[in-house]
VOGUFI-465391 format. One record per atom (N, C-alpha, C): residue number from 1; atom name; x, y, z. Coordinates in steps of 0.1 Angstrom, whole numbers, padded with zeros to 4 digits, always signed. Each point is the difference from the previous one (the first is absolute). Layout:
! VOGUFI-465391
<node NUM; 'CA'; <X; Y; Z>>
...
***
This chain:
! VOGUFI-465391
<node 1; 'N'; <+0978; +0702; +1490>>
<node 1; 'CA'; <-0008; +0009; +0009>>
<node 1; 'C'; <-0014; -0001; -0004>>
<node 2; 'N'; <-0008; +0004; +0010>>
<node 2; 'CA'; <-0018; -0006; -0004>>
<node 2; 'C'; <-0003; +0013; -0001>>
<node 3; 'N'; <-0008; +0005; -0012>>
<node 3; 'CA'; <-0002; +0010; -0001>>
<node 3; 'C'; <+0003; +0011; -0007>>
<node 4; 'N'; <+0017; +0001; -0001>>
<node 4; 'CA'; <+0005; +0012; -0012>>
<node 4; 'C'; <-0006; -0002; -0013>>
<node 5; 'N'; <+0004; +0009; -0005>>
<node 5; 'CA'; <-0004; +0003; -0016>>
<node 5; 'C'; <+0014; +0002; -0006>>
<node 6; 'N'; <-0004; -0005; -0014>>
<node 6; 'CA'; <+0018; -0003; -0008>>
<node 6; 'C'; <-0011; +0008; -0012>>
<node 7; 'N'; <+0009; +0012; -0006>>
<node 7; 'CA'; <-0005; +0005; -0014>>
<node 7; 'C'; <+0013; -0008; -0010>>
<node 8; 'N'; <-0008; -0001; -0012>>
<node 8; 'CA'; <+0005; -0012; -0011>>
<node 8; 'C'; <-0004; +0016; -0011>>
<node 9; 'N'; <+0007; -0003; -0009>>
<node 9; 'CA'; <+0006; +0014; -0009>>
<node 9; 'C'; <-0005; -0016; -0013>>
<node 10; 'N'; <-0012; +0011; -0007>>
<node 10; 'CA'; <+0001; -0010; -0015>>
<node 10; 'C'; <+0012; -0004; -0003>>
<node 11; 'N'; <+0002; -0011; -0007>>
<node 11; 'CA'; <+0009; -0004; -0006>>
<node 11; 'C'; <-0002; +0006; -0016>>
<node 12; 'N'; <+0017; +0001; -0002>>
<node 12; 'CA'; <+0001; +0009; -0012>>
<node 12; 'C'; <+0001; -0008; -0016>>
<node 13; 'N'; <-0007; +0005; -0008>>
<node 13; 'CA'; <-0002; -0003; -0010>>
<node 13; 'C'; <+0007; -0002; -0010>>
<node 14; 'N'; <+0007; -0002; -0010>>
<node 14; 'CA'; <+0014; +0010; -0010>>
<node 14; 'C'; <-0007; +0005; -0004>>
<node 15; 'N'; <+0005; +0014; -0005>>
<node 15; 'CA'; <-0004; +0009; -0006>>
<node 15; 'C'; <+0008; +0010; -0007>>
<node 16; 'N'; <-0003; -0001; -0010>>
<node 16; 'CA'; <+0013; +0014; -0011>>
<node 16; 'C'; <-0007; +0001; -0009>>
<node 17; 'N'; <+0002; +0016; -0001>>
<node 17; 'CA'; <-0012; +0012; -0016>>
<node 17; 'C'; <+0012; +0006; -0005>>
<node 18; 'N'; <-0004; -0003; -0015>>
<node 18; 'CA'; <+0012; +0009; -0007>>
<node 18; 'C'; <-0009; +0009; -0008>>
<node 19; 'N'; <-0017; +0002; +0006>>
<node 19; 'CA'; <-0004; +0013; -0004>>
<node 19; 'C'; <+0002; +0015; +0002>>
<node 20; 'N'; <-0005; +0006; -0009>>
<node 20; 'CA'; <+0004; +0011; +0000>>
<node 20; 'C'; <-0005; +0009; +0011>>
<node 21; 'N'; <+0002; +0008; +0008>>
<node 21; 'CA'; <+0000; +0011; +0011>>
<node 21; 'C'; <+0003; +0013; -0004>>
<node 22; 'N'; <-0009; +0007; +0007>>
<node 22; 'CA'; <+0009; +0014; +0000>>
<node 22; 'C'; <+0012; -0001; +0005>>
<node 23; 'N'; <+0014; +0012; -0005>>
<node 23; 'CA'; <+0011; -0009; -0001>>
<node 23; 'C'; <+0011; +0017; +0011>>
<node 24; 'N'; <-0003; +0005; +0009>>
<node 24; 'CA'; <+0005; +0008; +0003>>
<node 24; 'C'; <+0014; -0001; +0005>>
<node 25; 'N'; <+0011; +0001; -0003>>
<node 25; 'CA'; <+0014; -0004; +0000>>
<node 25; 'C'; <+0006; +0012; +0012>>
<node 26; 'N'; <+0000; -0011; +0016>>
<node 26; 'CA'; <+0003; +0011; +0010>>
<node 26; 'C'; <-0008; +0007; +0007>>
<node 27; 'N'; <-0016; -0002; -0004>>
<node 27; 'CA'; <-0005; +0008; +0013>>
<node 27; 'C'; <-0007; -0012; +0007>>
<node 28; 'N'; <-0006; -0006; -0004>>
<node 28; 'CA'; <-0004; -0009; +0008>>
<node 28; 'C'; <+0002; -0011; +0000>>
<node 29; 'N'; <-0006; -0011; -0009>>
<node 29; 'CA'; <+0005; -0013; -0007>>
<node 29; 'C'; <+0010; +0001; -0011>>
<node 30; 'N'; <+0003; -0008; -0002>>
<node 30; 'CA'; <+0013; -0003; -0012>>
<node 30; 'C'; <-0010; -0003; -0020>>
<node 31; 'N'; <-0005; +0010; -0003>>
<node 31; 'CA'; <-0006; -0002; -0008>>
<node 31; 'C'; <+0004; +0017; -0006>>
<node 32; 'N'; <-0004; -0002; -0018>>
<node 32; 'CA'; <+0001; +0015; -0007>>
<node 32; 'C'; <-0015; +0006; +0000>>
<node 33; 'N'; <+0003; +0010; +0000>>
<node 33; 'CA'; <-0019; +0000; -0009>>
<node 33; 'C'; <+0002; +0002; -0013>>
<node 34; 'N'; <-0011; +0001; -0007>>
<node 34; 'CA'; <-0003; -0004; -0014>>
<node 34; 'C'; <-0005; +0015; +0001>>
<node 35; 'N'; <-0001; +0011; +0004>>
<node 35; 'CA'; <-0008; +0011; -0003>>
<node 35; 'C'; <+0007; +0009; -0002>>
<node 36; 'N'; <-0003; +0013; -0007>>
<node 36; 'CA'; <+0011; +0007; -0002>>
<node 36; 'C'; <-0008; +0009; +0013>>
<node 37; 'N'; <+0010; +0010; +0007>>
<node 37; 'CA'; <-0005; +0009; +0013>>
<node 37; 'C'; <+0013; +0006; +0000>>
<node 38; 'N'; <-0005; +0013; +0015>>
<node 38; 'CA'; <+0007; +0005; +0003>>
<node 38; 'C'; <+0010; -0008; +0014>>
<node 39; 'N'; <+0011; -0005; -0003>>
<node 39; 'CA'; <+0009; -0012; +0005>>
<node 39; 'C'; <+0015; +0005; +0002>>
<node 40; 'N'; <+0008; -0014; +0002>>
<node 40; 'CA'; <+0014; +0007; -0002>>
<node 40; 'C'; <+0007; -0011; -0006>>
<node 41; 'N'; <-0010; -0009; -0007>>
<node 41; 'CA'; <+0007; -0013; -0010>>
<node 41; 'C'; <+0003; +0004; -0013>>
<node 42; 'N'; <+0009; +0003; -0009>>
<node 42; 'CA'; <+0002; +0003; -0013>>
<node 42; 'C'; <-0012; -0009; -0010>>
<node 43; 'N'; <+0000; +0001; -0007>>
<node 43; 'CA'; <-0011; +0000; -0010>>
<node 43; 'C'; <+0000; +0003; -0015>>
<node 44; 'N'; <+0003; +0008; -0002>>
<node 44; 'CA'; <+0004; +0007; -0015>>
<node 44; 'C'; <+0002; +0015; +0000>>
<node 45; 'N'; <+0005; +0003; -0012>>
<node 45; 'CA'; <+0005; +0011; -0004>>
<node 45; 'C'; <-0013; +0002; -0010>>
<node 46; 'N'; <-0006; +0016; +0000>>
<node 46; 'CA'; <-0011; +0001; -0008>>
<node 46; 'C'; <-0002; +0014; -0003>>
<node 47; 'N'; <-0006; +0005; -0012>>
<node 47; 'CA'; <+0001; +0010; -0006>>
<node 47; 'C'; <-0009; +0008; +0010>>
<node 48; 'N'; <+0004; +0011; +0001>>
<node 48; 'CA'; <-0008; +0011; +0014>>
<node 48; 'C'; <-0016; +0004; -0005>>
<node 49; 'N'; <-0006; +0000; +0005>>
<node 49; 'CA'; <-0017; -0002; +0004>>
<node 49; 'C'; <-0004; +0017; +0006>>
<node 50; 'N'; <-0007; +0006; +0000>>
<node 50; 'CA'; <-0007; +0009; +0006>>
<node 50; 'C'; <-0002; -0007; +0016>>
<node 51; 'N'; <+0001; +0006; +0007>>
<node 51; 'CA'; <-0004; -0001; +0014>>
<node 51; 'C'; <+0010; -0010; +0007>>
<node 52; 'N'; <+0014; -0003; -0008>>
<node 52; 'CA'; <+0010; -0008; +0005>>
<node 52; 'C'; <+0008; +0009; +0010>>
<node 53; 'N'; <+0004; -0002; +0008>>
<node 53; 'CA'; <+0008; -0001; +0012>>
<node 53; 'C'; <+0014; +0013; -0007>>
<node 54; 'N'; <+0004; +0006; +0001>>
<node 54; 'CA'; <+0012; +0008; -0003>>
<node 54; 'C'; <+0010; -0005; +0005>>
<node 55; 'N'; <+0005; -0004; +0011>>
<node 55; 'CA'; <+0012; -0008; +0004>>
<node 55; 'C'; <-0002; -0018; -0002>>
<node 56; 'N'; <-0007; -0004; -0008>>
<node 56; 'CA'; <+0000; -0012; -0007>>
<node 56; 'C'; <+0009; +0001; -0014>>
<node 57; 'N'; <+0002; +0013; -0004>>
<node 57; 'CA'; <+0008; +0004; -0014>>
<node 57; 'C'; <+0012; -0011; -0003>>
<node 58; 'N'; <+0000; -0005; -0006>>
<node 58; 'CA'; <+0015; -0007; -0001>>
<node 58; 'C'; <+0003; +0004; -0013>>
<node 59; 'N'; <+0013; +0011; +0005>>
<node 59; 'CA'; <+0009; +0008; -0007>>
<node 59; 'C'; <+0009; -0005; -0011>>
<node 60; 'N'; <+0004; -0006; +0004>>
<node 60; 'CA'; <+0011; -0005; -0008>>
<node 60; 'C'; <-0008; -0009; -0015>>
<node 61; 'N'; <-0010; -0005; +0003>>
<node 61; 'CA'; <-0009; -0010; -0014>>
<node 61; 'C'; <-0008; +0015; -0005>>
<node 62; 'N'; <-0004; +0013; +0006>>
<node 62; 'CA'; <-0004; +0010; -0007>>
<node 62; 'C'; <+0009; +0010; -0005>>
<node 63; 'N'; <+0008; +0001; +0003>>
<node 63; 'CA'; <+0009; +0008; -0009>>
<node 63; 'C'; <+0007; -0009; -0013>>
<node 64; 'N'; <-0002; -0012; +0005>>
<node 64; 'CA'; <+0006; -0010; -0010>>
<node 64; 'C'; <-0009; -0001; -0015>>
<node 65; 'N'; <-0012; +0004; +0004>>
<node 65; 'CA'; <-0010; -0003; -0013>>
<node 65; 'C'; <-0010; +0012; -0004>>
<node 66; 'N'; <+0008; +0015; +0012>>
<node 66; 'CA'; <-0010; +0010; -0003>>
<node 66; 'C'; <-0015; +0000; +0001>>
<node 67; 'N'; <-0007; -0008; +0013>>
<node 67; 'CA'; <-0009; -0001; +0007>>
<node 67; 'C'; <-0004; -0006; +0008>>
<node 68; 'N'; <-0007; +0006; +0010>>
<node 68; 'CA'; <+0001; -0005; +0015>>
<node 68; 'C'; <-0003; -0015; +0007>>
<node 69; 'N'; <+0007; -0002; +0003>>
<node 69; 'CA'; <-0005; -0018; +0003>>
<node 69; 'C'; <+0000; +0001; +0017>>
<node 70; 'N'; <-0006; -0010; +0008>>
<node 70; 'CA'; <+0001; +0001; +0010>>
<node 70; 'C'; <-0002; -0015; +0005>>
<node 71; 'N'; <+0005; +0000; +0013>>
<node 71; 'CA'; <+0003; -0016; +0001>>
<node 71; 'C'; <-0016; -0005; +0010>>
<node 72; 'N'; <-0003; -0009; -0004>>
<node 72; 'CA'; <-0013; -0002; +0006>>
<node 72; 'C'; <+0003; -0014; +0008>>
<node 73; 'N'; <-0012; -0002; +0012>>
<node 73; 'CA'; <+0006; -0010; +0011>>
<node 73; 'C'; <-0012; -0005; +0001>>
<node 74; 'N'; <+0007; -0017; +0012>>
<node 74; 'CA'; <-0017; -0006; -0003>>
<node 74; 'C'; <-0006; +0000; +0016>>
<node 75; 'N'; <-0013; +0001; -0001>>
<node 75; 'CA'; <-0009; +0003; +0015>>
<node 75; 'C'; <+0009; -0009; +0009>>
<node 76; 'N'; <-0005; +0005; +0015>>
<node 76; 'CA'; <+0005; -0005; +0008>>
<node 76; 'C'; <-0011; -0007; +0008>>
<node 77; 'N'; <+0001; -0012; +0002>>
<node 77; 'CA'; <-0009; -0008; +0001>>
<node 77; 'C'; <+0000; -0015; +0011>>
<node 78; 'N'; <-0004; -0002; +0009>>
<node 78; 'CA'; <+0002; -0016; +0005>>
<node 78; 'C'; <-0012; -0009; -0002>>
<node 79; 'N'; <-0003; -0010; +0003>>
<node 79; 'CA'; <-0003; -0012; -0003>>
<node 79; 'C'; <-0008; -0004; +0019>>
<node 80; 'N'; <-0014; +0006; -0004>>
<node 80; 'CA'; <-0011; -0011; +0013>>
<node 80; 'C'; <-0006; -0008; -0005>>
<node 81; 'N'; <+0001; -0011; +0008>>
<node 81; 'CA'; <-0006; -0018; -0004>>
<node 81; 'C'; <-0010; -0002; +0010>>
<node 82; 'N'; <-0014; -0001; -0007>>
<node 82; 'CA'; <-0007; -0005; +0011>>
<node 82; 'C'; <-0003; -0016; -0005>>
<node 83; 'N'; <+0002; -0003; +0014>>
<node 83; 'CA'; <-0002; -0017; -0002>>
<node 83; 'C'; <-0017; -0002; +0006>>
<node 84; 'N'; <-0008; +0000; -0006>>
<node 84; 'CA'; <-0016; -0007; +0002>>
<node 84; 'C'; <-0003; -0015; +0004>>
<node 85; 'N'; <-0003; -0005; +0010>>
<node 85; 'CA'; <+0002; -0014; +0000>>
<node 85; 'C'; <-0020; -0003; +0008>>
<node 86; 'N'; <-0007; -0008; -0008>>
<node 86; 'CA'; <-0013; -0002; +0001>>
<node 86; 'C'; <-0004; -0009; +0010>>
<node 87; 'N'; <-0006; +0003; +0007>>
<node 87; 'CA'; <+0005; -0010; +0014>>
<node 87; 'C'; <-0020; -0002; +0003>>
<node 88; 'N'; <-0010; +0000; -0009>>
<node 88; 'CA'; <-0013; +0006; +0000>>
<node 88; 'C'; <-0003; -0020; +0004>>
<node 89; 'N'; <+0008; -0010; -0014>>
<node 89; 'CA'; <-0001; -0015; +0008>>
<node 89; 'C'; <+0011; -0005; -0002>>
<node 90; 'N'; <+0004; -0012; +0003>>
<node 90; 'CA'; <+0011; -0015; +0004>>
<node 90; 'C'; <-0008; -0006; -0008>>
<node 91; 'N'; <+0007; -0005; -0014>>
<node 91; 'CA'; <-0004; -0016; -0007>>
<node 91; 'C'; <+0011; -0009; +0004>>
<node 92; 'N'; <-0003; -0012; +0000>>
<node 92; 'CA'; <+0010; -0014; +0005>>
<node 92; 'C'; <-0002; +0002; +0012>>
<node 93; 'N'; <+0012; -0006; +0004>>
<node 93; 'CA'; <+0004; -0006; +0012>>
<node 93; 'C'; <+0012; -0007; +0004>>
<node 94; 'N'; <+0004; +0017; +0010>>
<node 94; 'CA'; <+0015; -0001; -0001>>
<node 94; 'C'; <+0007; -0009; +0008>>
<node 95; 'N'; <+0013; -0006; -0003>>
<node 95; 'CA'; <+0009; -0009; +0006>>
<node 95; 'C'; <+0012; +0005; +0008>>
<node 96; 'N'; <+0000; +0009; -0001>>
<node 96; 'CA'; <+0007; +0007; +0006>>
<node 96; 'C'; <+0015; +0005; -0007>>
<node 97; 'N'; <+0011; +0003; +0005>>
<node 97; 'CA'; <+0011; +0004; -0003>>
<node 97; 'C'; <+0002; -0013; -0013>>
<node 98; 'N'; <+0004; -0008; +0000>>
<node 98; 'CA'; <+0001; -0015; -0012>>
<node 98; 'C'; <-0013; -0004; -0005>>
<node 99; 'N'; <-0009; +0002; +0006>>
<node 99; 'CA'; <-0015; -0012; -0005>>
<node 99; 'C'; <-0005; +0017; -0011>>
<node 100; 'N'; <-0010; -0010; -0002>>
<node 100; 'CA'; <-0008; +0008; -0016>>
<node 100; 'C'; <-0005; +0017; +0009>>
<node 101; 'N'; <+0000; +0008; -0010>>
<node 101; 'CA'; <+0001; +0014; -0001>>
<node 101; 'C'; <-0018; +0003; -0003>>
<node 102; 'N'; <-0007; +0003; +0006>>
<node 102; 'CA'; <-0014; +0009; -0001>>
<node 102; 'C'; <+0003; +0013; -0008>>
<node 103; 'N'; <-0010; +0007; -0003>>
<node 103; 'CA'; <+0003; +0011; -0009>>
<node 103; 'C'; <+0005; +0012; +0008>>
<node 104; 'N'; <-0003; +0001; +0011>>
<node 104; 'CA'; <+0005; +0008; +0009>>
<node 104; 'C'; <+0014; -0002; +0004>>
<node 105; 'N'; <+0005; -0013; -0001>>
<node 105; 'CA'; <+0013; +0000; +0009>>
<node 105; 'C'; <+0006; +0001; -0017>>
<node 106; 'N'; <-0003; +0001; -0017>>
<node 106; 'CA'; <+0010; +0004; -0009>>
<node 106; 'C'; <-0005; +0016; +0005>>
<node 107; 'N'; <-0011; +0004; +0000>>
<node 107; 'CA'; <+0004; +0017; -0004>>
<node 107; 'C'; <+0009; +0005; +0013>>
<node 108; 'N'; <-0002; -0003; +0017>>
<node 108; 'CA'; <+0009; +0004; +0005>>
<node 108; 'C'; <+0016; +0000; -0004>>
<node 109; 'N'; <+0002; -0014; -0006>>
<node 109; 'CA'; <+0009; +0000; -0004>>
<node 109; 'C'; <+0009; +0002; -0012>>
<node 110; 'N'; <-0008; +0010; -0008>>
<node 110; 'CA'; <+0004; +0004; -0013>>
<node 110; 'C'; <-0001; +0014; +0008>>
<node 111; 'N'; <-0007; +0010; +0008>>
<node 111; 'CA'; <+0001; +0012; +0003>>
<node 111; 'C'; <+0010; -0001; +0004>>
<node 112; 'N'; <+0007; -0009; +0014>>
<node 112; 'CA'; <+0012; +0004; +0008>>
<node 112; 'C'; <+0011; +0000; -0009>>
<node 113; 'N'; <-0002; -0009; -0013>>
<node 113; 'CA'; <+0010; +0002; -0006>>
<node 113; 'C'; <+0004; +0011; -0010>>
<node 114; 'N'; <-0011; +0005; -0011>>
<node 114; 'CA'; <-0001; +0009; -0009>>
<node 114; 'C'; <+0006; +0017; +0019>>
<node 115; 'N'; <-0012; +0003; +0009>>
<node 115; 'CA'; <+0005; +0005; +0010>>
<node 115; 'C'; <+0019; +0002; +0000>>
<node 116; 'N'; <+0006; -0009; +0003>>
<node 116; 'CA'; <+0013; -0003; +0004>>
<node 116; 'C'; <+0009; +0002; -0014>>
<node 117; 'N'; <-0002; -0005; -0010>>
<node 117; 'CA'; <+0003; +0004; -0017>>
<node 117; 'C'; <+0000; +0017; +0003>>
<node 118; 'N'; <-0012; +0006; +0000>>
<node 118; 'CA'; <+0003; +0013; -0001>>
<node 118; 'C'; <+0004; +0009; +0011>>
<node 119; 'N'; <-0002; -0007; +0014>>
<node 119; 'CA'; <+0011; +0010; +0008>>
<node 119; 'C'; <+0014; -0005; -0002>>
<node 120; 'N'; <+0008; -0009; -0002>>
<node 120; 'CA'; <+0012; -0005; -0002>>
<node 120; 'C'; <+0005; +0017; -0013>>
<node 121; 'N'; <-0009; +0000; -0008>>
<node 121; 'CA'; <+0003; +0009; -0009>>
<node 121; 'C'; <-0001; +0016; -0001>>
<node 122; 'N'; <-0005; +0000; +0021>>
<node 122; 'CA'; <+0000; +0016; -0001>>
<node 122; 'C'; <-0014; +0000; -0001>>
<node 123; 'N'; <-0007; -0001; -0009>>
<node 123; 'CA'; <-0013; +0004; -0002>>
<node 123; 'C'; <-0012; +0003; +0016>>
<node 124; 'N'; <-0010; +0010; -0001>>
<node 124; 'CA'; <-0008; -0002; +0011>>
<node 124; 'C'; <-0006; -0008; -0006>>
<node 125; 'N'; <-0009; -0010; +0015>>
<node 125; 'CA'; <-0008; -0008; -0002>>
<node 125; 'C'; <-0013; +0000; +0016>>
<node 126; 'N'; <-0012; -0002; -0012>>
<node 126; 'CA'; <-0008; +0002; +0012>>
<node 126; 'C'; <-0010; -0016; +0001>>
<node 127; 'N'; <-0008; -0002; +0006>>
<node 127; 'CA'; <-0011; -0011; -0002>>
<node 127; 'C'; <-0012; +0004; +0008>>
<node 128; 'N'; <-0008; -0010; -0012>>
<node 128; 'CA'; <-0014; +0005; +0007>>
<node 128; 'C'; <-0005; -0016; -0002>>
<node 129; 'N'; <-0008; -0004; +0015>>
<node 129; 'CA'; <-0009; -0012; -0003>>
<node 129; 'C'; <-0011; +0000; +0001>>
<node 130; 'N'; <-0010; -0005; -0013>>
<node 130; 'CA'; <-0011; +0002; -0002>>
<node 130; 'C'; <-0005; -0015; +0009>>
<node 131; 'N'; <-0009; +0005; +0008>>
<node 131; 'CA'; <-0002; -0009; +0008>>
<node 131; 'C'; <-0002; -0001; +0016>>
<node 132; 'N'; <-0002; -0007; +0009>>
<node 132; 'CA'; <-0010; +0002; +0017>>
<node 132; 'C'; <+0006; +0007; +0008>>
<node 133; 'N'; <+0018; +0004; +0002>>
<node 133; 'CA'; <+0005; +0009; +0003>>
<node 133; 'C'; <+0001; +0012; -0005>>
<node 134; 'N'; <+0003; +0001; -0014>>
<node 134; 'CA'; <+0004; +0011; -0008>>
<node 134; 'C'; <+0011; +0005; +0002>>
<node 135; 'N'; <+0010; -0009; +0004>>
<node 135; 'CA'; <+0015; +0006; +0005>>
<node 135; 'C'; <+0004; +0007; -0013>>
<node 136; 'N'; <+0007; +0009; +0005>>
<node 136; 'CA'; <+0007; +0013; -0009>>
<node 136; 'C'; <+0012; +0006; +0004>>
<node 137; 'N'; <+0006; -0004; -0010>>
<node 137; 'CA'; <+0016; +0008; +0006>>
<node 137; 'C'; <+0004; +0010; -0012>>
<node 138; 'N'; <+0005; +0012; +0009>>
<node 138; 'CA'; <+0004; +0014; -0008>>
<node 138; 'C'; <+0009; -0005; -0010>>
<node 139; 'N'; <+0003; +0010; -0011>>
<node 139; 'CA'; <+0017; +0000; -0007>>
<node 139; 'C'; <+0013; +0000; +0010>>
<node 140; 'N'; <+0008; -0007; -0006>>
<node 140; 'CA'; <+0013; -0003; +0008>>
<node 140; 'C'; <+0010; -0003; -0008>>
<node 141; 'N'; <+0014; +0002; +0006>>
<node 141; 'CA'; <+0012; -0005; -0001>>
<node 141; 'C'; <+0002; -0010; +0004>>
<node 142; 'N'; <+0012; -0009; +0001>>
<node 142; 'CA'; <+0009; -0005; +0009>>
<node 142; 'C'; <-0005; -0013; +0002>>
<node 143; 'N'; <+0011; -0010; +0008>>
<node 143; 'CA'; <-0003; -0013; +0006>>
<node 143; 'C'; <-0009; +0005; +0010>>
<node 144; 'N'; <-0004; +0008; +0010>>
<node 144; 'CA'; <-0011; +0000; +0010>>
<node 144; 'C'; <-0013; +0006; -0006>>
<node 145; 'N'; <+0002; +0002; -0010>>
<node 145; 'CA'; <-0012; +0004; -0005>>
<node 145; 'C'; <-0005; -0012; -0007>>
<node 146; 'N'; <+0010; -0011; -0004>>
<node 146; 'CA'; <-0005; -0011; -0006>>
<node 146; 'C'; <-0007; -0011; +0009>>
<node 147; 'N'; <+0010; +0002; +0012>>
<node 147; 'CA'; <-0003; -0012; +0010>>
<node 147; 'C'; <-0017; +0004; +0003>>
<node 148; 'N'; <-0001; +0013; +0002>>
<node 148; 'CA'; <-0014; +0005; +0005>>
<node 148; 'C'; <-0013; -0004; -0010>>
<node 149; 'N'; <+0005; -0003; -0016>>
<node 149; 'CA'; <-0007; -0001; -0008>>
<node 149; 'C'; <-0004; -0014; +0001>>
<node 150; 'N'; <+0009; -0008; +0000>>
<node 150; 'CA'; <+0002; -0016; +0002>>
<node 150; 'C'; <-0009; -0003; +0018>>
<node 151; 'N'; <+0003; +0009; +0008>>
<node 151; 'CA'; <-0008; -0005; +0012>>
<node 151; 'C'; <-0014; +0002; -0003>>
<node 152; 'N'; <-0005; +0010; -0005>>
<node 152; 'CA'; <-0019; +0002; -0003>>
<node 152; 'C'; <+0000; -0012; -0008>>
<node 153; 'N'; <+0005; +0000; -0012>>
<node 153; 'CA'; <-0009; -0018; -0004>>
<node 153; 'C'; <+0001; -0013; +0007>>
<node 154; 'N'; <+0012; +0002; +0007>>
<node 154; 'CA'; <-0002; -0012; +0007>>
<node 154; 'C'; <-0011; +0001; +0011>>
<node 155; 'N'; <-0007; +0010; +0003>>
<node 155; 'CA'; <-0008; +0002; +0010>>
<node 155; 'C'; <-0020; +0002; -0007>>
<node 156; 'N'; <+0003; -0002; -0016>>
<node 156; 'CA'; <-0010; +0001; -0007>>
<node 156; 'C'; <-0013; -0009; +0006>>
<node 157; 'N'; <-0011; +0006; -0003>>
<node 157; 'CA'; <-0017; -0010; +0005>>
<node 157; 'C'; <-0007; -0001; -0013>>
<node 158; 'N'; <-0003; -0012; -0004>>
<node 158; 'CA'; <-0010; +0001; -0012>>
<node 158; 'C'; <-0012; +0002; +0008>>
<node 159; 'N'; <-0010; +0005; -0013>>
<node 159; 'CA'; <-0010; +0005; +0005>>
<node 159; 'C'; <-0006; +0015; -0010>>
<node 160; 'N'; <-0014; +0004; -0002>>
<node 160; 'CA'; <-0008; +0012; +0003>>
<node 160; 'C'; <+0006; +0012; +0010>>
<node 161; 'N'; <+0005; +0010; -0011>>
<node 161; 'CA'; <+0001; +0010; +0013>>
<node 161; 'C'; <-0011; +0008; +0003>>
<node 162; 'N'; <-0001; +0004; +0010>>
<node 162; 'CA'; <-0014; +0003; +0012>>
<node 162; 'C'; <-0007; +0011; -0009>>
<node 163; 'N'; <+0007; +0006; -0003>>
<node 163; 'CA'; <-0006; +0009; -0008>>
<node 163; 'C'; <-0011; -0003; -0015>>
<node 164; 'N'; <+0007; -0013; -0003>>
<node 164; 'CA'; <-0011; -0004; -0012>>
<node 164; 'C'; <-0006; -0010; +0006>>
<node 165; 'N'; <-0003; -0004; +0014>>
<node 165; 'CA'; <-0008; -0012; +0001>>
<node 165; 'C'; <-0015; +0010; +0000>>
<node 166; 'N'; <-0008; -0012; +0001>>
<node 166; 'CA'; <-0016; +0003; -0002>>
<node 166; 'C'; <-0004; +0002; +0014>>
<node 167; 'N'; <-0006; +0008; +0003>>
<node 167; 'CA'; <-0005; +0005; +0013>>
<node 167; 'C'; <-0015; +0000; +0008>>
<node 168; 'N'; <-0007; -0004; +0002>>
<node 168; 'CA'; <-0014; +0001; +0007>>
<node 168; 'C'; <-0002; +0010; +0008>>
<node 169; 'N'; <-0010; +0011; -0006>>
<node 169; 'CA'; <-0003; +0007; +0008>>
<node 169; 'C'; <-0010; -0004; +0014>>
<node 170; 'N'; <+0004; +0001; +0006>>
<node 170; 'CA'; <-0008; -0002; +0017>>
<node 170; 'C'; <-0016; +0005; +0003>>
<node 171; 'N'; <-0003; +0011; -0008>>
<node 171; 'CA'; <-0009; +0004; +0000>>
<node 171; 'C'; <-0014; -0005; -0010>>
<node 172; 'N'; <-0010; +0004; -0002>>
<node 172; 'CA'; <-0012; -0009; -0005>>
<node 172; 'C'; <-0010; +0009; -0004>>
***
């Protein structure tokens, strides 16, 4: 057909982090946190504090030792990824899907991937491209929140965004 337009979705990069995240077990992503808060993940058993919670008391370890212990829990927490991808210039010269990779066509394709890594795992994810469009996509869930993530870079412009270019005033 003369004429349509076909959208092409970066191609995906591998990608796997076995870094550490906030780690909230159940509310959002599949991670714990590391913080102690007011939660509903067990955490420890700890000797009672001024300004502690009165139905946090855990009974049975304070009568056992003749002072008050209470059970303390860890924050409740999820995990937002923003993926930054610099789109300001293009070094090389790309070949396309098989031929040699410009610097723009690895970072697109290290975001769609790191992107898809962390919604696969729950996590929100947003992006911002620095650069002639400035496309920006909100936090999100889900495969359509990914596909939407994956469609702005494939629709990225290098370049100065309008706002930092240098301007001539008209007047004299």
């Amino acid at each position: 057909m003369v004429g349509s337009q076909l959208q092409v979705l970066p191609v995906r990069a591998p990608f796997d982090s076995r870094a550490e995240a906030p780690q909230p077990l159940g509310v959002v992503g599949a991670h714990r946190s590391r913080r102690p808060g007011d939660g509903t993940e067990f955490a420890s058993i700890r000797p009672f504090h001024p300004g502690d919670r009165l139905r946090r008391i855990h009974w049975r370890v304070s009568l056992r030792t003749d002072a008050l212990h209470v059970v303390s829990t860890r924050g409740e927490e999820d995990t937002a990824v923003l993926v930054v991808v610099d789109a300001l210039a293009d070094h090389g010269r790309s070949g396309g899907v098989d031929g040699a990779s410009s610097s723009l066509d690895v970072a697109v394709r290290a975001a769609a991937a790191i992107a898809e890594h962390h919604v696969r795992r729950g996590d929100r994810v947003s992006l911002r491209v620095v650069g002639t469009g400035g496309e920006t996509v909100r936090y999100g869930t889900g495969a359509r929140h990914l596909r939407l993530i994956q469609a702005r870079l494939a629709t990225m412009q290098v370049g100065t965004p309008r706002d930092l270019r240098a301007t001539r005033s008209s007047s004299a």
